[in-house]
N, C-alpha and C positions, 0 to 999 in steps of 0.2 A: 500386606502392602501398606504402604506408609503415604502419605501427603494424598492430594486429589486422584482418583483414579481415571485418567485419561487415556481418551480411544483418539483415533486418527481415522476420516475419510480421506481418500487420496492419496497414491503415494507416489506419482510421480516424480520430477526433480524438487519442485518448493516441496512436495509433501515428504520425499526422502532426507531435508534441512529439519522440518518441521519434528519428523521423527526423532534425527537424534538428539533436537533440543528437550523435549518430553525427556527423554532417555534421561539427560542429564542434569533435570530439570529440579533442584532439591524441594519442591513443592507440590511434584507431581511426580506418581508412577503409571509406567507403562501399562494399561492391562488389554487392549482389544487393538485391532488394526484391519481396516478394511481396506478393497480395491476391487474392484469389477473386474481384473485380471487375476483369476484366486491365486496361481503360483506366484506373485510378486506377490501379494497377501502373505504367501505360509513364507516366501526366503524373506519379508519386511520383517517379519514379528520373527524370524531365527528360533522358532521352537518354545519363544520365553512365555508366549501370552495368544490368547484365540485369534484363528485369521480368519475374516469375514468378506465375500464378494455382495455383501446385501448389507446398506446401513440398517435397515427397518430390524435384519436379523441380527444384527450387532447390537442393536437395542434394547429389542428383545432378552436376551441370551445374558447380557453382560451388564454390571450393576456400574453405570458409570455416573461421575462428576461432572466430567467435561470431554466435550468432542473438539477436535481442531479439524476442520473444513479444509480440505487443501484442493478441489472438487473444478473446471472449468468454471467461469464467471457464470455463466448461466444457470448453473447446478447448484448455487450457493442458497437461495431462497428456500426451495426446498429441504434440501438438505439441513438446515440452520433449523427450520421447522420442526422437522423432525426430532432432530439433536432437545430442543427446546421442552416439544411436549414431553421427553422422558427425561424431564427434571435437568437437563444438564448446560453447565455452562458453557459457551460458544465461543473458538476464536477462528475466525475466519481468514483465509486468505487475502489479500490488496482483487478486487478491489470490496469493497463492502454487498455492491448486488450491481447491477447493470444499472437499475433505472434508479428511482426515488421513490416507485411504488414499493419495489422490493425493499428496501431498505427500509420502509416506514412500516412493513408487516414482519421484519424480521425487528424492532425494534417493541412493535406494540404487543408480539407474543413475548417475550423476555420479560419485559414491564409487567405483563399480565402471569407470569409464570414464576416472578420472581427469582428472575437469576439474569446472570449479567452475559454483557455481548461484546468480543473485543473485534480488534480488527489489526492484522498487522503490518504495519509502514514502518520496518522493518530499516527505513533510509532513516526514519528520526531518533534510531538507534545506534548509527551508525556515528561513533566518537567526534569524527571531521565535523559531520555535521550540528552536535550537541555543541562542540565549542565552538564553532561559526554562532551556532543561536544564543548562546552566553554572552557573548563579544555583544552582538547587537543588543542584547534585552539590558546590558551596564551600560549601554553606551559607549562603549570603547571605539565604535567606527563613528561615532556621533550621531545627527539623527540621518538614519535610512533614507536613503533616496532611492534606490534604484538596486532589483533585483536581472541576473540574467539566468535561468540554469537551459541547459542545453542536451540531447538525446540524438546523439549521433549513430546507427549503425549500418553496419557495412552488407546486412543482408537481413530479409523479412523472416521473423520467424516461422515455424512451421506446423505444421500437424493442426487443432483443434484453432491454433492459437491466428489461423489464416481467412477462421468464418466469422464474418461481424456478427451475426445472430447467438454464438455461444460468447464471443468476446462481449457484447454489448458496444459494438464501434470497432473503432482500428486500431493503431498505432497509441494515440489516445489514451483509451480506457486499459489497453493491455501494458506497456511496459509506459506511459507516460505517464499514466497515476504517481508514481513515485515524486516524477517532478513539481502536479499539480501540488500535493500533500508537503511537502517539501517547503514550496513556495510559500501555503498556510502559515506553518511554524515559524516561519522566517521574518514574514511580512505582514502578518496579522491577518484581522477578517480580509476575505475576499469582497467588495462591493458591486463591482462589474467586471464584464468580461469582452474584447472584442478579439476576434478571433477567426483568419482564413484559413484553408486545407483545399486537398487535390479533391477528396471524396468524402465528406462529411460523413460520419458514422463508419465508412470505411475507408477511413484516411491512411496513408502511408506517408502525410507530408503535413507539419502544421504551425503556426505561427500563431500564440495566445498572447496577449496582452492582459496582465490584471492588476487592478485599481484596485489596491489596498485601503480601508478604513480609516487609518494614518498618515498617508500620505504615499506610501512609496508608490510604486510601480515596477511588475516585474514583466519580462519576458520570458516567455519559454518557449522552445525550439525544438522539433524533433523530427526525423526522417529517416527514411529504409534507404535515401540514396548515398551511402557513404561508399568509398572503396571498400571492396572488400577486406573484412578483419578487423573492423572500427568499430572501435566501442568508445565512446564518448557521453561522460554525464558529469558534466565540470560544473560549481556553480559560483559565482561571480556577485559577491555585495560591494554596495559602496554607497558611503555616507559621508556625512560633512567633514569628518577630522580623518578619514582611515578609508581604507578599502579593504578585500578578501577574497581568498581563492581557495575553496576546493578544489582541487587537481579530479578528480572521480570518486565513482565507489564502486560499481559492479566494474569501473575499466581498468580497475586493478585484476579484478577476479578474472574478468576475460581474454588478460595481457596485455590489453593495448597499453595500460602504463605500467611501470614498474620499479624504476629508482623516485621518480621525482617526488618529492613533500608532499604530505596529502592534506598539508593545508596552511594556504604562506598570508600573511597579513603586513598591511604595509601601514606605516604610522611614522607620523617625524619627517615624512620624505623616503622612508627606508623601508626595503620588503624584507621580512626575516621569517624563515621556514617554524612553525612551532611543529614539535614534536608530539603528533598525534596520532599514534599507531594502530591501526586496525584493519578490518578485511569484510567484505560482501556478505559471507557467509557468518561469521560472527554476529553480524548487526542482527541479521534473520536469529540466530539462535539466542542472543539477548532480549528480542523483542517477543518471542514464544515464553521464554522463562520470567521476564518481567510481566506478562499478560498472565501466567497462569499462577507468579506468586501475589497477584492482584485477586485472581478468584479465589484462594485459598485463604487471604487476608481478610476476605469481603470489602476489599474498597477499590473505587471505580478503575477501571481497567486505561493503562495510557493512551490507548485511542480506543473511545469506544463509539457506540451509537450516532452520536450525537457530531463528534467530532468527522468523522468516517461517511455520514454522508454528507456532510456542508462538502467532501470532495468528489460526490458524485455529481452535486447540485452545481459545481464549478464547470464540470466535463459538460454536462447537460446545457450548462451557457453560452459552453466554447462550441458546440454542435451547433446550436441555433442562432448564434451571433455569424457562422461561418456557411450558413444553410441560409442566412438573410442579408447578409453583407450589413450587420449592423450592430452597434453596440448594443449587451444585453445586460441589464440588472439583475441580480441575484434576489431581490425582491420578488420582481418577475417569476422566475423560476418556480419560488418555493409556492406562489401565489396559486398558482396552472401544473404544480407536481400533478406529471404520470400524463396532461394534453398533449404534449408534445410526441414525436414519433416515438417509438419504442416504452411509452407510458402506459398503465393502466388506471391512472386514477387515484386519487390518495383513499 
Protein backbone atom coordinates (compact mmCIF):
# COMPACT_ATOMS: atom_id res chain seq x y z
CA UNK A 1 0.00 0.00 0.00
CA UNK A 2 1.07 3.37 -0.81
CA UNK A 3 0.46 6.91 0.89
CA UNK A 4 -1.09 7.02 4.75
CA UNK A 5 -2.69 3.84 5.70
CA UNK A 6 -6.24 4.92 6.88
CA UNK A 7 -9.02 3.13 8.85
CA UNK A 8 -12.52 4.52 9.17
CA UNK A 9 -14.85 4.43 12.38
CA UNK A 10 -18.44 4.82 11.32
CA UNK A 11 -19.92 4.36 8.33
CA UNK A 12 -23.15 5.63 8.19
CA UNK A 13 -24.26 8.39 5.67
CA UNK A 14 -21.20 11.15 6.46
CA UNK A 15 -19.02 7.97 7.12
CA UNK A 16 -20.14 6.30 3.59
CA UNK A 17 -18.82 10.31 1.96
CA UNK A 18 -15.92 9.97 4.15
CA UNK A 19 -15.17 6.31 2.75
CA UNK A 20 -15.06 6.99 -0.75
CA UNK A 21 -13.02 10.17 -0.31
CA UNK A 22 -10.01 7.74 1.59
CA UNK A 23 -10.85 5.55 -1.41
CA UNK A 24 -9.77 8.16 -3.75
CA UNK A 25 -7.73 9.99 -1.79
CA UNK A 26 -4.09 10.15 -3.69
CA UNK A 27 -2.43 10.49 -0.03
CA UNK A 28 -3.99 7.93 1.42
CA UNK A 29 -4.97 4.18 1.22
CA UNK A 30 -7.73 2.30 2.39
CA UNK A 31 -6.60 -0.47 4.77
CA UNK A 32 -9.41 -1.15 7.88
CA UNK A 33 -12.98 -0.21 8.25
CA UNK A 34 -15.08 -0.33 11.25
CA UNK A 35 -18.85 -0.18 12.37
CA UNK A 36 -20.81 -1.66 15.24
CA UNK A 37 -23.06 -3.12 12.60
CA UNK A 38 -20.43 -5.81 11.34
CA UNK A 39 -22.35 -6.75 8.02
CA UNK A 40 -22.16 -3.01 6.79
CA UNK A 41 -18.39 -3.35 8.04
CA UNK A 42 -17.70 -6.47 5.68
CA UNK A 43 -20.29 -4.89 2.22
CA UNK A 44 -18.26 -0.99 3.45
CA UNK A 45 -14.73 -2.60 3.06
CA UNK A 46 -16.20 -4.89 -0.38
CA UNK A 47 -13.65 -7.60 0.45
CA UNK A 48 -10.50 -5.11 -0.38
CA UNK A 49 -9.31 -4.46 3.29
CA UNK A 50 -10.22 -5.84 7.35
CA UNK A 51 -13.82 -5.09 8.53
CA UNK A 52 -13.98 -4.47 12.24
CA UNK A 53 -17.27 -3.89 14.69
CA UNK A 54 -14.63 -2.88 17.64
CA UNK A 55 -12.39 0.17 17.08
CA UNK A 56 -10.09 -0.98 20.14
CA UNK A 57 -9.79 -4.33 17.81
CA UNK A 58 -9.14 -2.28 14.66
CA UNK A 59 -6.38 -0.97 16.49
CA UNK A 60 -5.08 -3.61 17.72
CA UNK A 61 -5.14 -5.80 14.47
CA UNK A 62 -4.20 -3.16 11.86
CA UNK A 63 -0.96 -1.06 11.45
CA UNK A 64 -2.54 2.39 10.94
CA UNK A 65 -1.60 6.22 10.05
CA UNK A 66 -4.76 7.63 10.47
CA UNK A 67 -8.31 7.10 11.57
CA UNK A 68 -11.30 9.29 10.20
CA UNK A 69 -14.20 9.40 13.09
CA UNK A 70 -17.41 9.57 11.50
CA UNK A 71 -18.96 8.19 15.12
CA UNK A 72 -22.33 10.18 16.67
CA UNK A 73 -21.17 13.63 18.44
CA UNK A 74 -20.82 11.99 21.62
CA UNK A 75 -18.59 9.17 20.53
CA UNK A 76 -15.96 11.32 19.21
CA UNK A 77 -13.74 11.96 22.50
CA UNK A 78 -13.42 8.57 23.01
CA UNK A 79 -13.10 7.40 20.05
CA UNK A 80 -10.32 10.24 18.80
CA UNK A 81 -8.57 8.83 22.23
CA UNK A 82 -8.31 5.87 21.15
CA UNK A 83 -7.27 6.50 17.43
CA UNK A 84 -4.52 8.79 19.29
CA UNK A 85 -2.89 6.50 21.75
CA UNK A 86 -2.06 4.08 18.63
CA UNK A 87 -0.08 6.62 17.04
CA UNK A 88 -2.42 7.72 14.51
CA UNK A 89 -3.55 10.84 13.09
CA UNK A 90 -7.20 11.96 13.58
CA UNK A 91 -9.82 13.54 11.38
CA UNK A 92 -13.01 13.87 12.81
CA UNK A 93 -16.36 14.55 11.80
CA UNK A 94 -18.27 18.51 12.37
CA UNK A 95 -18.59 18.85 15.08
CA UNK A 96 -15.06 18.74 16.82
CA UNK A 97 -16.59 17.18 20.52
CA UNK A 98 -19.80 18.34 22.23
CA UNK A 99 -18.35 20.38 24.88
CA UNK A 100 -14.87 22.40 25.31
CA UNK A 101 -13.72 19.78 27.81
CA UNK A 102 -13.75 17.28 25.11
CA UNK A 103 -12.08 19.19 22.67
CA UNK A 104 -9.33 20.34 24.90
CA UNK A 105 -8.44 16.48 25.77
CA UNK A 106 -8.76 15.44 22.44
CA UNK A 107 -6.35 18.38 21.53
CA UNK A 108 -3.91 17.81 24.60
CA UNK A 109 -3.55 13.95 23.79
CA UNK A 110 -2.44 14.75 20.09
CA UNK A 111 0.06 17.51 21.26
CA UNK A 112 1.25 14.98 23.72
CA UNK A 113 1.27 12.11 21.21
CA UNK A 114 2.62 13.99 18.49
CA UNK A 115 0.43 13.68 15.64
CA UNK A 116 -2.08 16.09 14.39
CA UNK A 117 -6.10 16.43 14.74
CA UNK A 118 -8.33 17.74 11.97
CA UNK A 119 -11.77 18.37 11.88
CA UNK A 120 -14.07 18.58 8.77
CA UNK A 121 -16.16 21.78 7.78
CA UNK A 122 -16.47 20.35 4.81
CA UNK A 123 -18.87 23.86 3.84
CA UNK A 124 -15.36 25.87 3.79
CA UNK A 125 -14.66 23.52 1.03
CA UNK A 126 -17.30 24.03 -0.72
CA UNK A 127 -16.18 26.40 -3.98
CA UNK A 128 -19.42 28.99 -3.59
CA UNK A 129 -18.12 29.34 -0.46
CA UNK A 130 -14.14 29.85 -0.90
CA UNK A 131 -14.88 32.47 -3.65
CA UNK A 132 -17.54 34.42 -1.49
CA UNK A 133 -14.38 34.42 1.15
CA UNK A 134 -11.87 35.55 -1.59
CA UNK A 135 -14.29 38.43 -2.62
CA UNK A 136 -14.44 39.56 0.95
CA UNK A 137 -10.57 38.93 2.16
CA UNK A 138 -9.63 41.50 -1.43
CA UNK A 139 -11.97 43.63 -0.66
CA UNK A 140 -14.05 43.29 -3.62
CA UNK A 141 -17.47 43.90 -1.45
CA UNK A 142 -15.55 46.67 0.33
CA UNK A 143 -15.51 46.51 3.97
CA UNK A 144 -17.88 43.79 5.59
CA UNK A 145 -20.75 45.00 7.24
CA UNK A 146 -23.22 42.52 7.65
CA UNK A 147 -23.42 38.73 7.52
CA UNK A 148 -26.86 36.63 7.18
CA UNK A 149 -26.62 32.62 6.60
CA UNK A 150 -29.79 30.84 7.24
CA UNK A 151 -30.81 26.75 7.95
CA UNK A 152 -34.13 26.23 6.87
CA UNK A 153 -35.66 22.49 7.07
CA UNK A 154 -38.73 21.07 6.34
CA UNK A 155 -38.53 18.24 8.93
CA UNK A 156 -36.34 17.16 12.11
CA UNK A 157 -33.95 14.85 11.55
CA UNK A 158 -34.13 11.44 12.89
CA UNK A 159 -32.57 8.32 14.55
CA UNK A 160 -29.56 9.15 17.13
CA UNK A 161 -29.47 12.58 15.69
CA UNK A 162 -33.14 13.40 17.76
CA UNK A 163 -31.28 12.88 21.46
CA UNK A 164 -29.53 16.10 22.88
CA UNK A 165 -27.31 14.04 25.01
CA UNK A 166 -25.47 12.12 21.97
CA UNK A 167 -26.05 15.48 19.81
CA UNK A 168 -24.47 17.62 22.54
CA UNK A 169 -27.83 20.29 21.98
CA UNK A 170 -30.19 20.50 19.11
CA UNK A 171 -30.63 21.77 15.82
CA UNK A 172 -27.59 23.95 16.84
CA UNK A 173 -24.69 21.72 17.42
CA UNK A 174 -26.00 19.07 14.82
CA UNK A 175 -26.62 20.52 11.34
CA UNK A 176 -26.11 24.29 12.47
CA UNK A 177 -22.40 23.97 13.11
CA UNK A 178 -21.86 24.43 9.53
CA UNK A 179 -23.33 27.82 9.57
CA UNK A 180 -21.54 28.74 13.03
CA UNK A 181 -18.05 27.73 11.13
CA UNK A 182 -19.17 29.30 8.10
CA UNK A 183 -19.77 32.51 9.66
CA UNK A 184 -15.98 32.33 11.34
CA UNK A 185 -14.16 32.27 7.85
CA UNK A 186 -16.32 34.85 6.55
CA UNK A 187 -16.43 37.28 9.28
CA UNK A 188 -13.27 36.86 11.37
CA UNK A 189 -12.85 36.11 15.23
CA UNK A 190 -16.18 35.71 16.93
CA UNK A 191 -16.17 38.34 20.03
CA UNK A 192 -19.80 37.83 21.44
CA UNK A 193 -22.56 36.10 21.07
CA UNK A 194 -26.41 36.88 21.71
CA UNK A 195 -28.73 34.56 21.06
CA UNK A 196 -32.73 33.07 21.55
CA UNK A 197 -34.18 29.34 20.98
CA UNK A 198 -37.50 27.37 21.71
CA UNK A 199 -35.22 24.93 23.91
CA UNK A 200 -31.73 25.73 24.72
CA UNK A 201 -29.40 22.65 24.31
CA UNK A 202 -32.41 21.12 22.72
CA UNK A 203 -33.39 23.56 20.24
CA UNK A 204 -35.39 23.09 17.23
CA UNK A 205 -35.58 26.95 16.56
CA UNK A 206 -32.69 29.68 16.89
CA UNK A 207 -31.86 33.00 16.37
CA UNK A 208 -27.70 33.86 16.95
CA UNK A 209 -26.41 37.23 16.54
CA UNK A 210 -22.47 37.37 16.32
CA UNK A 211 -20.08 40.27 16.86
CA UNK A 212 -17.35 39.92 14.77
CA UNK A 213 -13.52 41.37 15.93
CA UNK A 214 -13.75 43.62 12.74
CA UNK A 215 -16.63 45.06 12.70
CA UNK A 216 -19.14 42.99 10.98
CA UNK A 217 -22.09 41.35 12.42
CA UNK A 218 -23.70 38.25 11.33
CA UNK A 219 -27.02 36.58 11.75
CA UNK A 220 -27.90 33.09 11.60
CA UNK A 221 -31.20 31.41 11.48
CA UNK A 222 -32.27 28.00 11.68
CA UNK A 223 -35.41 25.70 12.27
CA UNK A 224 -37.17 22.36 11.83
CA UNK A 225 -40.45 24.38 11.07
CA UNK A 226 -40.21 24.65 7.42
CA UNK A 227 -42.81 23.01 4.97
CA UNK A 228 -42.21 20.10 4.39
CA UNK A 229 -39.18 19.22 1.60
CA UNK A 230 -37.03 22.63 2.48
CA UNK A 231 -33.76 22.60 2.60
CA UNK A 232 -32.49 25.93 2.82
CA UNK A 233 -28.70 27.21 3.71
CA UNK A 234 -28.31 30.44 1.55
CA UNK A 235 -25.83 32.87 2.91
CA UNK A 236 -26.01 36.60 2.24
CA UNK A 237 -22.84 39.22 2.54
CA UNK A 238 -22.84 42.78 2.18
CA UNK A 239 -20.36 45.39 2.35
CA UNK A 240 -19.66 48.93 1.41
CA UNK A 241 -19.19 48.80 -2.48
CA UNK A 242 -20.91 45.18 -3.32
CA UNK A 243 -23.09 42.66 -1.85
CA UNK A 244 -23.38 38.50 -2.27
CA UNK A 245 -25.40 35.49 -2.36
CA UNK A 246 -24.84 32.06 -1.97
CA UNK A 247 -28.03 30.38 -3.42
CA UNK A 248 -27.06 26.97 -0.97
CA UNK A 249 -25.06 24.08 -0.64
CA UNK A 250 -26.58 20.84 0.90
CA UNK A 251 -30.08 22.60 -0.90
CA UNK A 252 -28.82 21.57 -4.02
CA UNK A 253 -27.99 18.02 -2.83
CA UNK A 254 -31.44 17.76 -1.25
CA UNK A 255 -33.25 19.43 -4.34
CA UNK A 256 -34.72 22.04 -3.12
CA UNK A 257 -32.61 24.15 -5.58
CA UNK A 258 -31.46 23.27 -8.76
CA UNK A 259 -31.04 25.56 -11.83
CA UNK A 260 -30.39 28.84 -9.88
CA UNK A 261 -26.45 30.35 -9.71
CA UNK A 262 -24.84 29.05 -6.80
CA UNK A 263 -23.25 32.20 -6.29
CA UNK A 264 -24.48 35.76 -7.69
CA UNK A 265 -22.51 39.05 -6.76
CA UNK A 266 -23.77 42.51 -7.16
CA UNK A 267 -21.22 45.42 -7.81
CA UNK A 268 -21.75 48.83 -10.04
CA UNK A 269 -25.42 48.61 -9.31
CA UNK A 270 -25.52 45.14 -11.20
CA UNK A 271 -26.16 41.33 -9.99
CA UNK A 272 -24.13 38.94 -12.30
CA UNK A 273 -24.15 35.12 -11.63
CA UNK A 274 -20.27 33.86 -11.35
CA UNK A 275 -19.73 30.58 -12.62
CA UNK A 276 -19.05 28.40 -9.51
CA UNK A 277 -19.80 24.98 -9.94
CA UNK A 278 -19.88 22.34 -7.34
CA UNK A 279 -22.07 20.03 -5.00
CA UNK A 280 -22.51 19.01 -1.23
CA UNK A 281 -21.01 15.98 -1.58
CA UNK A 282 -17.81 17.10 -3.36
CA UNK A 283 -16.95 19.64 -0.59
CA UNK A 284 -17.11 16.56 1.97
CA UNK A 285 -14.89 14.61 -0.25
CA UNK A 286 -12.34 17.55 -0.88
CA UNK A 287 -12.23 18.37 2.74
CA UNK A 288 -11.21 14.55 3.63
CA UNK A 289 -8.53 14.58 0.90
CA UNK A 290 -7.12 17.91 1.72
CA UNK A 291 -7.02 16.90 5.63
CA UNK A 292 -5.30 13.72 4.95
CA UNK A 293 -2.83 15.24 2.08
CA UNK A 294 -2.02 17.73 5.20
CA UNK A 295 -1.21 14.53 7.49
CA UNK A 296 0.90 12.91 4.92
CA UNK A 297 2.74 16.51 4.29
CA UNK A 298 3.09 16.97 8.05
CA UNK A 299 1.61 20.38 7.92
CA UNK A 300 -1.25 21.74 9.95
CA UNK A 301 -4.41 20.22 8.92
CA UNK A 302 -7.16 23.15 7.26
CA UNK A 303 -9.28 23.12 10.32
CA UNK A 304 -7.57 21.83 13.05
CA UNK A 305 -7.60 21.98 16.82
CA UNK A 306 -7.59 25.00 17.41
CA UNK A 307 -9.59 26.39 14.84
CA UNK A 308 -12.63 23.56 15.52
CA UNK A 309 -13.14 24.43 18.73
CA UNK A 310 -13.21 28.55 18.82
CA UNK A 311 -16.79 26.66 17.14
CA UNK A 312 -17.72 24.77 19.78
CA UNK A 313 -16.85 27.74 22.09
CA UNK A 314 -19.31 30.03 19.82
CA UNK A 315 -22.35 27.16 20.28
CA UNK A 316 -21.55 27.10 24.05
CA UNK A 317 -22.18 31.25 23.91
CA UNK A 318 -25.26 30.94 21.83
CA UNK A 319 -26.56 28.25 24.70
CA UNK A 320 -26.05 30.41 27.55
CA UNK A 321 -26.64 33.76 25.99
CA UNK A 322 -30.15 31.97 25.13
CA UNK A 323 -30.49 29.98 28.65
CA UNK A 324 -29.86 33.83 30.25
CA UNK A 325 -31.58 36.17 27.95
CA UNK A 326 -28.19 37.93 27.61
CA UNK A 327 -25.35 38.98 25.71
CA UNK A 328 -22.29 36.46 26.24
CA UNK A 329 -18.43 37.19 25.45
CA UNK A 330 -16.36 34.66 24.16
CA UNK A 331 -13.76 35.67 26.82
CA UNK A 332 -16.27 34.32 29.18
CA UNK A 333 -16.67 31.15 27.76
CA UNK A 334 -13.14 30.02 27.39
CA UNK A 335 -12.56 31.62 31.00
CA UNK A 336 -15.39 28.94 32.73
CA UNK A 337 -14.64 26.04 29.84
CA UNK A 338 -16.47 22.83 30.82
CA UNK A 339 -18.78 25.24 34.23
CA UNK A 340 -21.36 25.60 32.13
CA UNK A 341 -24.24 22.66 31.67
CA UNK A 342 -22.92 19.77 29.63
CA UNK A 343 -19.06 20.78 30.98
CA UNK A 344 -16.52 18.91 32.60
CA UNK A 345 -14.01 21.24 33.54
CA UNK A 346 -10.96 22.16 31.45
Amino acid sequence: MSGLRTGIVGLGEIGQHHLGAIRTSADATLAAVCDLDPELARSSAGGEVPAFSDLDEMLAATDLDAVAVCLPHSLHVDAALAAIGSGCHVLLEKPFAIDLAGCDRIAAAAAAAGVEVAVSHNQLAYLPHRRLGELIAAGGLGDLRALYARLWIGDRYRGWREDPAIVGGGLLMDAGVHRVYLMQALGGEVVAVTATMDSPRAEERFEIVLEHAGGPVALVQGSYFGPAGTFDDRVDAVGTDGAAVVAGCEAYFEGDLRDEPRLRVRLGGEWRAEDVGDAWDASVARSVHEALAAFAAGRPAPVGATAARATVAIIEAAYRSAERGERVELDEVDATAGAGAGGEGR
